[in-house]
N, C-alpha and C positions, 0 to 999 in steps of 0.2 A: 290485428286488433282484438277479434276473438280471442287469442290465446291470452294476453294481456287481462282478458277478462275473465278469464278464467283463473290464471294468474293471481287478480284480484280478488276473489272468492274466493280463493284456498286461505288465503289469510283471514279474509271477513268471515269464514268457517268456523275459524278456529278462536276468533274470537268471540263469536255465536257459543260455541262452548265455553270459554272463560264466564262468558255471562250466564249460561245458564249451570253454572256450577257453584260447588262451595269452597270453603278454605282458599279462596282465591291467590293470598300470599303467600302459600304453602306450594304454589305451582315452580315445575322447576323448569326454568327458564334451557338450562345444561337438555335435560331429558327430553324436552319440546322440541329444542334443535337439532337432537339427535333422530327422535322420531322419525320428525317430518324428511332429515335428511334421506333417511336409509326408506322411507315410503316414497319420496319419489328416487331415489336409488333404483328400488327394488322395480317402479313404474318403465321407468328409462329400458333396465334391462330385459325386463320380457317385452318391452313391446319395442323396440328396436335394436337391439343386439344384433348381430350380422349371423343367421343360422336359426333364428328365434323362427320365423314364419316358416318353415320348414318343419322346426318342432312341433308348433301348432297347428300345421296341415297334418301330423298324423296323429293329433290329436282329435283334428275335424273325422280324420278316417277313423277313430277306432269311435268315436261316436256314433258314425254312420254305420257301424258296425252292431253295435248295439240297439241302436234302432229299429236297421231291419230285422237284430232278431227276436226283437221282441214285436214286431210286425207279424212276423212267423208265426208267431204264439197267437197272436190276438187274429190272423187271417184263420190257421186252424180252428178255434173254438168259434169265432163269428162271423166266419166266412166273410161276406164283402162288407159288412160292418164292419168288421175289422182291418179292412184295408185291402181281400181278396175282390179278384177284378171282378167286376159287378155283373150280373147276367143279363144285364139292361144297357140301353144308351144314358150314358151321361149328358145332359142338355147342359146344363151351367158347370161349367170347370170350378173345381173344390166344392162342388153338391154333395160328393159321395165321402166328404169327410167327417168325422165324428169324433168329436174329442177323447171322450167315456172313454171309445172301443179302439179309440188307434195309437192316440199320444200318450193319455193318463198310463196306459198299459207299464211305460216305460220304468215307472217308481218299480214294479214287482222286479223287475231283472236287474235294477241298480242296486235293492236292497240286497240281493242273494251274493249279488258280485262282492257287495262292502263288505257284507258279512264273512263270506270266503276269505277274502283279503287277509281279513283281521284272525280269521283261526288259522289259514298257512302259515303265519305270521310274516306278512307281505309289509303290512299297513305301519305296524306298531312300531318298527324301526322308523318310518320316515315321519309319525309324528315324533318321537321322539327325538328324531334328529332335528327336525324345525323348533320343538321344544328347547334343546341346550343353545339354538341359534338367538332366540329372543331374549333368553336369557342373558347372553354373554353379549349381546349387542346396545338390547332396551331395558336392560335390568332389573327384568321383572323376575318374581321368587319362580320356580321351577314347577309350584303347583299350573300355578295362573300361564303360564308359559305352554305347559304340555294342556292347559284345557283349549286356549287360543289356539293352540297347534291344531287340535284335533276337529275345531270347530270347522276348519279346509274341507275337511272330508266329512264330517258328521254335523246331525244338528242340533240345537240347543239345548235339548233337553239330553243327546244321550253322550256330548263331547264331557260334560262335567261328569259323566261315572265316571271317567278314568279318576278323576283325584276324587270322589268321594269321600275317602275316609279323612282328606285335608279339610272339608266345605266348611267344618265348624269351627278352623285353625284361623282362618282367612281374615286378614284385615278388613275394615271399610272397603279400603283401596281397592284388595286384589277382589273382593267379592263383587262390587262394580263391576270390574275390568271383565270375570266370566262372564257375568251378562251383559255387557256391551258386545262383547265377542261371540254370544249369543246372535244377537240383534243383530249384529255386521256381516253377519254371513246365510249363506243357505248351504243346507245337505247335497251332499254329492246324489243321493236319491234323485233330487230335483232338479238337479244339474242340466242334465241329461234333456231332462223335460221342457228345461224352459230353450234349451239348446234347439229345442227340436222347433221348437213354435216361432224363433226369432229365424231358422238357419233361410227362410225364403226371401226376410225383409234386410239381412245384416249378413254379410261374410265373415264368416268366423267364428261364426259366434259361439261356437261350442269352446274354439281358443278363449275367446275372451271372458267368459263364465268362469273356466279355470285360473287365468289369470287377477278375477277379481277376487276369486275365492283365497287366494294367496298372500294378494293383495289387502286384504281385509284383516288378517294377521298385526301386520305393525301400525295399520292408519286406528284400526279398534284400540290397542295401547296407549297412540298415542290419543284420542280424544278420551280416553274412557280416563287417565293421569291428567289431564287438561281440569277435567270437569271432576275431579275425586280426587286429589292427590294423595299421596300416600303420609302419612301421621304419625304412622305408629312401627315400632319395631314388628319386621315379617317372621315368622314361625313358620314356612314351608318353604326355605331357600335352597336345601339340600336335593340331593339327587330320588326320585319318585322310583317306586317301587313298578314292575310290569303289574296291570291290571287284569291280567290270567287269562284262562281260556276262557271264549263266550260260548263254546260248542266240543261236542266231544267226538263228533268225525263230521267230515266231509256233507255228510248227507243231514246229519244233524243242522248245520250251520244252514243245509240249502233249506231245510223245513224253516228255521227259525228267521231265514232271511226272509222268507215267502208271508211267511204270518205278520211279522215285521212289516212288510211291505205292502200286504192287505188290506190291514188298520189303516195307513197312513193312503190310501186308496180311496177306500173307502170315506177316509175323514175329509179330503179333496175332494171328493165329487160332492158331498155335502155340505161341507163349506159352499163351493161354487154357486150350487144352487138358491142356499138360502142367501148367499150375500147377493147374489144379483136379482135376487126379489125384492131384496129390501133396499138396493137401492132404486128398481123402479117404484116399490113402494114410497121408498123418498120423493122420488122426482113427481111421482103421481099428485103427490101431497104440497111440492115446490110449484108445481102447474097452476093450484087454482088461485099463484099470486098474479098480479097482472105484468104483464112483458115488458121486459127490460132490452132496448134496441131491437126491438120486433122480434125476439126471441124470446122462448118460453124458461122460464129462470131453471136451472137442474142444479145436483148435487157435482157433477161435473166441473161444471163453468163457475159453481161458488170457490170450488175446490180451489177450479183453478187459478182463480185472479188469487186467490191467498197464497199459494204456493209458486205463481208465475215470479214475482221477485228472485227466490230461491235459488230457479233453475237458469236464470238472466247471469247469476253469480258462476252458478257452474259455466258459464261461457256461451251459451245458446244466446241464438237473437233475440231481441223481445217480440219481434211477429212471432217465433215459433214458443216461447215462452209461456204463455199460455197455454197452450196442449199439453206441452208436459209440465205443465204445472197437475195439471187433471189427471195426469196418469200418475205422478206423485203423491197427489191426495189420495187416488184411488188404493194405492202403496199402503199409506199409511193408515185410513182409515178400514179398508177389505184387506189387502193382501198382495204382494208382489205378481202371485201367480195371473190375478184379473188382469191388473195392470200390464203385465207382459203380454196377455192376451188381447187387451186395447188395443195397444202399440204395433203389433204384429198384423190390427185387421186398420193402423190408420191410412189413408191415403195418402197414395207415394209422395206429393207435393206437401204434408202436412210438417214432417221432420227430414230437412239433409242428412245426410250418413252420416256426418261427423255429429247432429245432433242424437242421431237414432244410439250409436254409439258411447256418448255420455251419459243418458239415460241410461242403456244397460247395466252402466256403474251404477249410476246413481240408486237404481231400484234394487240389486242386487243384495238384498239383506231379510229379517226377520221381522222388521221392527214395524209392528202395528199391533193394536192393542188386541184382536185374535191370539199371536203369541203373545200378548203380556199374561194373558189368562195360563197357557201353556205352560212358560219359566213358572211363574208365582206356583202352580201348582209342582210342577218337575224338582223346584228350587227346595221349597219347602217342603218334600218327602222325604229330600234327600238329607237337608239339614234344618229340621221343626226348630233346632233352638235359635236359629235365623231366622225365624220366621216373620219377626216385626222388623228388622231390617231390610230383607228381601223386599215385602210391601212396600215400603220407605222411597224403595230406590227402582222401582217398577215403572212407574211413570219420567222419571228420567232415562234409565236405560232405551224406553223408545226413541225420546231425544238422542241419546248420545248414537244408538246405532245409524238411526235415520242423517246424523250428522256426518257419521262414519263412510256411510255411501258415499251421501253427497260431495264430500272431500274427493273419495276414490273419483267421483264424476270431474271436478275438476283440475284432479292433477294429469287425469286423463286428456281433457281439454287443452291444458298446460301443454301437453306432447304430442299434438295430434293436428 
């Protein structure tokens, strides 16, 4: 029956997009069905293919790999803050953990690795290979195609250098579709990260990150053409030029990966702070209404009953519907990275596996208005003469990503 319901969401999804879109009779009914087919194609095949869980158990291992060395890193410089064994007795099990000095650490060693990747040139073949694939499948122009590619491994602000020099070529259409593809995915930086916070409450989860990352690829085209269709003849259908070196040796790429990965450390631990101030600053503020079912009203529980519908579609039950409703609000109005951190401290009895698991889809993206501030600015550096377009379609793009997930959650649902 669940699946069924889930099932059912994936179409009331997408109808959620027709409605909050434009040109509505301009939708192509052909490209809709292709989308959806080849995203849950693409769903069926990584997550049940005969040889798949294997693939992504050495995936779990090369994460676990990564982790502890970036454990390394962070036990050297802060010794048991960072995860070296404590010179003390531990009284409560996970006392001696610290997010700053143990987890966060993991962005610096992703960004050096991406960065490596991309000057060996590891990386640029296989976005480019995913590029000619959406192409030749969902018919998208070759810009917009190699920036969704790229969006798998990078994120929103830096997958659209690669076509820079197209961003001012760009249809309606396809300039949507970058930021949806924005919105629908997270950095492989992050990957790693949120892999590491979910891998005690979820198995796999390092597998399943990557999968969604992948996964966010054709489900972003297909809602981002739902809700934008394309109008106008494209001017970047042709084959995209390599986007050159980022680094001029080896050691070069590790500094610029490390700086790289710094900033975006630093911007996380900042973020973290100030948004979880303000949302007790909220709730401080929602407290002095008077209580609603002997509870004290929070930004939580409002979230959540507005957002508990939503998550009922992805296929949850409506007892558990409500919780992650609250952690989808928290998604949409803070940030994926809290919300995975909610979810990670809920109790066991709060979400089943199979719910815990749709959720990871479901949050899986960018899309809260933190990064709208971000794109709008990334967007419009890269191409000013967009600039009132980009604005335009900002506030929908959160839409369409946050829809993008959610789809990912219920085709997930659908197979599970």
């Amino acid at each position: 029956m669940l699946q069924l319901q889930s099932g059912f969401g994936v179409f009331a999804l997408l109808m959620l997009a027709w409605a909050f879109g434009e040109n509505r009779d301009r939708v192509s009914v052909r490209q809709v069905a292709i989308g959806l087919g080849i995203t849950l194609l693409t769903a069926v095949a990584m997550l049940k293919l005969p040889g798949a869980a294997q693939a992504f158990g050495a995936i779990n291992d090369a994460v676990g790999v990564i982790s502890a060395a970036s454990r390394a890193g962070t036990s050297f410089a802060f010794g048991y803050l960072g995860g070296a064994p404590a010179p003390f007795d531990i009284k409560a099990p996970g006392a001696n953990f610290i997010l700053a000095f143990q987890a966060l650490p993991v962005v610096l060693v992703m960004s050096v690795l991406t960065t490596l990747l991309f000057y060996w040139r590891i990386l640029p073949p296989v976005v480019r290979a995913m590029a000619w694939l959406l192409k030749r499948t969902l018919g998208v122009g070759g810009a917009v195609g190699l920036s969704t590619a790229a969006n798998v491994f990078l994120g929103m602000v830096e997958a659209p250098l690669f076509i820079r020099p197209y961003l001012a070529q760009l249809t309606r259409s396809e300039l949507f579709l970058v930021m949806t593809g924005g919105m629908a995915g997270i950095a492989g930086t992050v990957l790693v990260l949120y892999a590491t916070l979910l891998a005690p409450v979820l198995p796999d989860a390092a597998a399943h990150f990557v999968i969604a990352s992948v996964l966010g690829a054709p489900a972003a085209i297909l809602v981002s053409l739902i809700m934008v269709p394309e109008t106008e003849a494209r001017a970047t259908g042709g084959e995209l030029a390599d986007p050159g070196q980022i680094a001029v040796s080896s050691m070069d790429a590790i500094v610029k990966g490390t700086a790289a990965g710094l900033e975006l450390l630093l911007n996380i631990i900042a973020m973290l702070i100030v948004l979880v101030a303000l949302v007790y600053l909220g709730n401080a503020v929602l407290g002095l209404l008077p209580h609603v079912g002997g509870e004290a009203i929070t930004l939580q529980r409002l979230l959540g009953y507005l957002m508990a519908p939503v998550c009922w579609l992805l296929g949850l039950p409506w007892d558990q519907a409500v919780t992650a409703g609250s952690l989808m609000g928290i998604k949409t109005v803070l940030n994926e990275l809290i919300a995975y951190v909610e979810l990670a401290k809920l109790p066991a009895d709060a979400l089943d596996p199979r719910s815990k698991l749709i959720m990871l889809y479901a949050m899986c993206g960018f899309a809260n208005f933190g990064s709208l501030g971000i794109m709008l600015g990334g967007r419009t550096a890269m191409a000013p003469e967009r600039r009132e377009e980009i604005a335009a379609l900002g506030l929908r793009s959160i839409v369409s990503g946050t829809l993008t997930t959610c789809l990912m959650g219920a085709v997930v649902g659908l197979i599970s």
